[in-house]
C-alpha positions as semicolon CSV with decimal commas, in nm:
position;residue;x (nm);y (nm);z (nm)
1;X;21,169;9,352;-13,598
2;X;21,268;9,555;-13,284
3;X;21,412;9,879;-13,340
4;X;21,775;9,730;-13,175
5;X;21,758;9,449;-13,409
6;X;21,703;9,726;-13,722
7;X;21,971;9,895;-13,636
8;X;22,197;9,640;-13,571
9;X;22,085;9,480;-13,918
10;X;22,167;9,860;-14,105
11;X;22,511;9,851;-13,962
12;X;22,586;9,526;-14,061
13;X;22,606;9,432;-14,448
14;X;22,667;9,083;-14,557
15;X;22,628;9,051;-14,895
16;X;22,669;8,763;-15,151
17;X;22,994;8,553;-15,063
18;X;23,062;8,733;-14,762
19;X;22,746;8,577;-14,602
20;X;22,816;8,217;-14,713
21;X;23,203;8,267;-14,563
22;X;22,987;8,378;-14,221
23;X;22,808;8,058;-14,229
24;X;23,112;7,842;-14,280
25;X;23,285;7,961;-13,985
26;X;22,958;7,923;-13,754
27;X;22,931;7,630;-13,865
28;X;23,234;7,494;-13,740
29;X;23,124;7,519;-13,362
30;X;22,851;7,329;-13,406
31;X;23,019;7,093;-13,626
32;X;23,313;7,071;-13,287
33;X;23,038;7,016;-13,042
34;X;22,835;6,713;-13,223
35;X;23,174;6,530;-13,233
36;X;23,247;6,590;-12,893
37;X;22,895;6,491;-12,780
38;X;22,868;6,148;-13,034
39;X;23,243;6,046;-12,905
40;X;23,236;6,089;-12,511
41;X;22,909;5,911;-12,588
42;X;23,033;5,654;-12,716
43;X;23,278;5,655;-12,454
44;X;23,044;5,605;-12,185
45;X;22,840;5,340;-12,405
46;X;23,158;5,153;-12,354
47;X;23,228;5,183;-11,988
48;X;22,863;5,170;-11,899
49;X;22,641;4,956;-12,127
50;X;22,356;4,935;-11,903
51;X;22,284;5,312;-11,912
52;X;22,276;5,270;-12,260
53;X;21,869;5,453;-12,302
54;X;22,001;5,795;-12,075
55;X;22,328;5,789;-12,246
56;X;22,139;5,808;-12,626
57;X;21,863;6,054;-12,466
58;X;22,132;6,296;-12,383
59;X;22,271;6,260;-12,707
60;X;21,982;6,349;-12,885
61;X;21,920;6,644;-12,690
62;X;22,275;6,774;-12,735
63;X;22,260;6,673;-13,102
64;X;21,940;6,923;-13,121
65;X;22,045;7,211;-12,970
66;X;22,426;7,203;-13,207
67;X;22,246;7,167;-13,476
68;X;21,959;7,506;-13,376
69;X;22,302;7,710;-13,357
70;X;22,396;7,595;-13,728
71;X;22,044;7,647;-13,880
72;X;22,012;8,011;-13,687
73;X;22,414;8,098;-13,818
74;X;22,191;7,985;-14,172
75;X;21,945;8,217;-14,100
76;X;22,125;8,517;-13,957
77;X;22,337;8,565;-14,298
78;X;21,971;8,615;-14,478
79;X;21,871;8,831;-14,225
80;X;22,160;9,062;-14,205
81;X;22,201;9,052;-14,590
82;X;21,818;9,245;-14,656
């Protein structure tokens, strides 16, 4: 670990239910985004069914990357909390 990310992890202390309260609330943007991204796509399914294969790729890919901010708000409490 870099010697910024050290200190940063001495001056902050999460520690038993204060860590799993710090995932909860990142958890919540992530949990905001994949609705927004699964209902304007189904919006679009609706108005355009034809695009139907670009509309589901972009989906996925927006799915992904909401759901790597959840797992690394997961991570970050065990990292802080050594």
């Amino acid at each position: 670990m870099s010697a910024a990310l050290q200190t940063l992890a001495d001056g902050v202390s999460l520690k038993g239910n204060l860590a799993s309260i710090g995932y909860g609330l990142a958890a919540i943007g992530p949990g905001v985004g994949v609705g927004i991204i699964f209902g304007n796509g189904t919006q679009a399914l609706a108005r355009q069914p034809e695009a139907a294969g670009l509309i589901r790729a972009n989906q996925i890919l927006g799915f992904v990357l909401c759901e790597a901010l959840a797992l690394i708000g997961l991570v970050m409490g065990f990292v802080y909390a050594s």
